[in-house]
N, C-alpha and C positions, 0 to 999 in steps of 0.2 A: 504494500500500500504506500501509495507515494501521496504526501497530504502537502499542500502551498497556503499560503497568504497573500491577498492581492487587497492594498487599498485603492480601489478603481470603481469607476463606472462596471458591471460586467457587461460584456460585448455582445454581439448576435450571433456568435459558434456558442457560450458559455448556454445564452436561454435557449438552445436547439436539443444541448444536451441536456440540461438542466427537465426540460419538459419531460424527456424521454426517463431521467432516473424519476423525477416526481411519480409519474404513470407507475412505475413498476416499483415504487418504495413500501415502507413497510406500512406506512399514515400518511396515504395522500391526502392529506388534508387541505381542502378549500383557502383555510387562511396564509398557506405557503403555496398556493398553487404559481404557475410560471406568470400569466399574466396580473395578478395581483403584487406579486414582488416586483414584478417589472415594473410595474407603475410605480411602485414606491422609491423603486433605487432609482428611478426618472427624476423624482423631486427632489432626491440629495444632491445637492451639488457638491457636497463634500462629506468625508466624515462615511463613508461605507468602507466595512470589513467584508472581502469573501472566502472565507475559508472553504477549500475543495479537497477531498480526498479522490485519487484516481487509483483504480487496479488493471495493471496494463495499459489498454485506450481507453475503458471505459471508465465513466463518474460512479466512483460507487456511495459519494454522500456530498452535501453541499451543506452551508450555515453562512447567511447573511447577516450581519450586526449592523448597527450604527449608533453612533459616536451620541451621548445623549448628558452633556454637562463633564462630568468629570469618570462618568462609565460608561459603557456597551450594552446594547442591549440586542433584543431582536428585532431586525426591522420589520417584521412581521407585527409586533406592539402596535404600528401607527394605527391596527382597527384588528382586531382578534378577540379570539375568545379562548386558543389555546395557541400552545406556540412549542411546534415541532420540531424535531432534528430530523432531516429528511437523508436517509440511510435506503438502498438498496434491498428489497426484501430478503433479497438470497445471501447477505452476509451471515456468515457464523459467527458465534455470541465472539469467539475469541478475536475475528476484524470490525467489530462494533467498538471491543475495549480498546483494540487499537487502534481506531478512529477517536474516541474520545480523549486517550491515552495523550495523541498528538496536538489535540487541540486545546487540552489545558497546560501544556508543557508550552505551545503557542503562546496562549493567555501570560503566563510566566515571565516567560520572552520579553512578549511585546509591553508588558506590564500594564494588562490592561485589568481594571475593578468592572466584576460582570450583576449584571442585576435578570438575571434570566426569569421573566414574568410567565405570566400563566402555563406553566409548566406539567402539562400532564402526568399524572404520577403514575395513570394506567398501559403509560406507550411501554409498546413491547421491548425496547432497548434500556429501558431505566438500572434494568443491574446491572450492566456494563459502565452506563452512564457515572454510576452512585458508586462502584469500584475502581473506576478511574480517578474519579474523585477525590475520593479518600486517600489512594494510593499519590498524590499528585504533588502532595506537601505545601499544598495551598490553602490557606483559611477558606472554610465552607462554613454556610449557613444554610439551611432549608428550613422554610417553614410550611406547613399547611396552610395555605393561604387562601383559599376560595371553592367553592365546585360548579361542577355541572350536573343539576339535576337533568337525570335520563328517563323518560316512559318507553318502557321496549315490552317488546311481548313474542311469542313461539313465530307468529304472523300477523302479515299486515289486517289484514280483517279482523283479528285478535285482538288487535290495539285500537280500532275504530271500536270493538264491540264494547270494551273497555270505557270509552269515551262517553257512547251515548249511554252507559247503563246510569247513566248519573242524573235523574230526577230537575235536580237545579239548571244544568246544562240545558237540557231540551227543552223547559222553562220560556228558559232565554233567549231560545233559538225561535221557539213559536210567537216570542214576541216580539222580536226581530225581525219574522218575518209578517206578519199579520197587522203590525202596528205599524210599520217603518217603512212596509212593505219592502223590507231587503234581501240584494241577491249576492251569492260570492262570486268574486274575480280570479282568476287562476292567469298569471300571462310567463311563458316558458322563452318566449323570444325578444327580442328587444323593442317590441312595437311598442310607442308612447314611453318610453324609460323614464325622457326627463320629465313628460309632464307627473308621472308614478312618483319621480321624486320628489318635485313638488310639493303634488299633494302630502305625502308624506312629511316633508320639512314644515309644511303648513302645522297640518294637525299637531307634530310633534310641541314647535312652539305652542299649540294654546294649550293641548295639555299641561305643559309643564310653566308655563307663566306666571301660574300661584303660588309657585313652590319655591322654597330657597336656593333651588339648581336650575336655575331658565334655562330653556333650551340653545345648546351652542350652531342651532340649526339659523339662529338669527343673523349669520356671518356669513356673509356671499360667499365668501372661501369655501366656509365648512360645507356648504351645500356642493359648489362643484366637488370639494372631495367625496361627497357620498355618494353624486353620480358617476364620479370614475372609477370609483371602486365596484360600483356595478354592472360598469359597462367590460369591467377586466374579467370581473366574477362570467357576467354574461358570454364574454372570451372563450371562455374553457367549458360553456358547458354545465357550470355547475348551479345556476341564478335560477329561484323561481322565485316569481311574487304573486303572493296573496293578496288581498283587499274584497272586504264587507262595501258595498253599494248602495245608497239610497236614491229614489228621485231628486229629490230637493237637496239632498249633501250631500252629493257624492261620493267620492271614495272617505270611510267615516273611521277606518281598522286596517291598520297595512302591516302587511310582516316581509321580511325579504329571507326567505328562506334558502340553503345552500346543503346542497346532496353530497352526500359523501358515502356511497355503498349503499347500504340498506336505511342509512340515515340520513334524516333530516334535521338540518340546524337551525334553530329557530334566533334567528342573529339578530336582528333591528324591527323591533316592534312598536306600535304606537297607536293612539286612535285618539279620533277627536271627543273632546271633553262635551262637547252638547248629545253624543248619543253615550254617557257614560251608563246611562239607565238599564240600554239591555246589555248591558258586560260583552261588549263587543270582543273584549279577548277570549270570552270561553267561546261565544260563537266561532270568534275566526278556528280557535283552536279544534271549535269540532268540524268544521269544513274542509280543514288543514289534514285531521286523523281520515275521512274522511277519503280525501284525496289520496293520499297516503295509501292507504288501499288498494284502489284504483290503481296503482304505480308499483307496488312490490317492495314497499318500505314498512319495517316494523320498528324501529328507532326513533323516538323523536328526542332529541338532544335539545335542552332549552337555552345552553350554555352559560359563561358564566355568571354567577349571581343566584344568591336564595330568595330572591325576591316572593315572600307564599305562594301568590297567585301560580307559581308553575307547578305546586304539589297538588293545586285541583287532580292533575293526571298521573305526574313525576312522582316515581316510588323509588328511587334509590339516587345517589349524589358518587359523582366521581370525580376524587379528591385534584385539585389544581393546588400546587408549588411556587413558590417565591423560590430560587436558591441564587445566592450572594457567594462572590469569589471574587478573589482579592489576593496578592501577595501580602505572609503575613506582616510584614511591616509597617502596609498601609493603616496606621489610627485612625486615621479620621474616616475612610470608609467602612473600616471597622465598629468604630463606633453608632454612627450612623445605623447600620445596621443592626445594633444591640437596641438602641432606641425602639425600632422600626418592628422589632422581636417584642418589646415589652411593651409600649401601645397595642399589640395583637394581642398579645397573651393577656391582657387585663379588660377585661368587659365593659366595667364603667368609661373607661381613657376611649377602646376604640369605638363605642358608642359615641361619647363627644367629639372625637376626630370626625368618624364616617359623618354625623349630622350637623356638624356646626360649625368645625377648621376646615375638612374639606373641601364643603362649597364654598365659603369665602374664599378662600384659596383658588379655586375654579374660577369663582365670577371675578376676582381681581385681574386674572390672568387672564379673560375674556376682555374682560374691559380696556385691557392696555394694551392688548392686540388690538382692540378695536377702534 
């Protein structure tokens, strides 16, 4: 295994092969697919890392970073919900460790402090990942930091039968349609995207208006990045979007949902706050399971966040990772991170963080952008 570092733009031979390992890896995953990193390593003008491992001619694993204040991260963070190391299916556990092996021995090197966010703790390489690691002689931190609640079932039908057995649900759904007279939207190709986004950035802001996290959709920016990201998603194949209909409101419940094998990712959801009455989320969701059927999908992934609303369906949670590395001399990222450990670990602290530093922190940092 022959592994490089390259701080560059990556070129049009790198995303030819790069698509061809993603296709046959072991977690193709939507939020590293080829056209969505592409787009993101378009907007760095500087400040990207690409680590490549080769065996022979072929890529047997890739890892994109960028440069994010004083550490690394995944560039994949700029809109995810997990965040992959993209490895060849067919390696043996023993060229995983040795791909991981080389790439904190890299980190080492190049001495870079890494903040590796929504880290799946389920991907199939983690004990190679967590033994290289350990083995590396580098300050690690891991913490359990978030999940993904998952509703899966034997079959797709199985998990629709699941959905509508719920009394409240179907409630919602008759009222929905009877009262609002509402119909669902299903669109698989890219007709009408921006006007979808739109709507969606519409709704989003008035939902979230009242609250002390306004929607960051109020920034012409933010909005073209959520249509680029789904015209890339749209790229590869993996984009469906949902949307609940009315006559007079039109699109009222929007979700952008993203395939991944048997699963669907329930990624960017939202609805507007004047049909908050029939729980346009349980409808969209049962439209969504629904559909889902229809299609040969038994997974619905709600990603991450415990937000309640997704246990209406969601019976089990898969755990997402924070893990911090750093040569051990660096203090202050060191520190920093024990901080960051013990606001988690204390209930009361990350209650007042999550609802009352963080937004402020958010809307300041909107504000001066804006």
């Amino acid at each position: 295994m022959t592994c490089t570092l390259a701080y560059r733009q990556p070129g049009a031979e790198f995303w030819a092969e790069y698509a061809q390992l993603w296709r046959n890896s072991s977690h193709p995953s939507p939020f590293q697919a080829p056209a969505i990193l592409r787009y993101y390593a378009g907007r760095q003008t500087e400040g990207v890392a690409l680590f490549t491992a080769h065996i022979g001619e072929r890529l047997a694993g890739a890892t994109l970073l960028r440069q994010n204040g004083d550490h690394w991260v995944f560039l994949s963070d700029l809109k995810t919900d997990a965040n992959f190391f993209i490895l060849h299916r067919d390696l043996s556990a023993e060229e995983q460790h040795q791909y991981f092996e080389q790439f904190f021995q890299t980190a080492q090197r190049e001495n870079w402090s890494l903040m590796l966010n929504h880290k799946p703790a389920w991907a199939s390489y983690m004990p190679a990942f967590e033994q290289a690691l350990k083995n590396s002689g580098l300050y690690a931190l891991s913490l359990d930091y978030s999940v993904c609640p998952i509703a899966e079932a034997p079959t797709p039908q199985a998990l629709f039968d699941e959905v509508r057995a719920s009394q409240n649900t179907r409630r919602k759904l008759n009222k929905f349609i009877k009262q609002e007279h509402g119909t669902f939207e299903v669109l698989t190709d890219d007709s009408d995207l921006d006007g979808w986004a739109e709507d969606f950035c519409n709704a989003h802001v008035l939902r979230w208006a009242p609250t002390p996290t306004p929607s960051a959709y109020r920034n012409p920016q933010r909005r073209e990045f959520l249509k680029n990201c789904l015209r890339a998603w749209q790229q590869d194949g993996l984009l469906v979007r949902f949307a609940l209909r009315t006559p007079n409101g039109g699109r009222v419940g929007l979700m952008a949902g993203l395939r991944e094998g048997e699963t669907l990712i329930y990624h960017t959801p939202t609805f507007h706050p004047d049909c908050a009455h029939v729980s346009p989320g349980r409808v969209l969701i049962y439209y969504i399971a629904q559909w889902m059927a229809e299609n040969g999908l038994r997974r619905l992934d709600f990603g991450d966040g415990n937000e309640p609303y997704k246990y209406y369906v969601a019976s089990k949670d898969q755990v997402l990772r924070r893990v911090f590395v750093s040569r051990k001399n660096n203090v202050r990222f060191i520190l920093k991170t024990r901080f960051i450990q013990a606001v988690r670990e204390n209930a009361r602290l990350y209650s007042f963080y999550q609802n009352r530093l963080k937004p402020m922190y958010r809307n300041l940092r909107r504000n001066i952008a804006g």
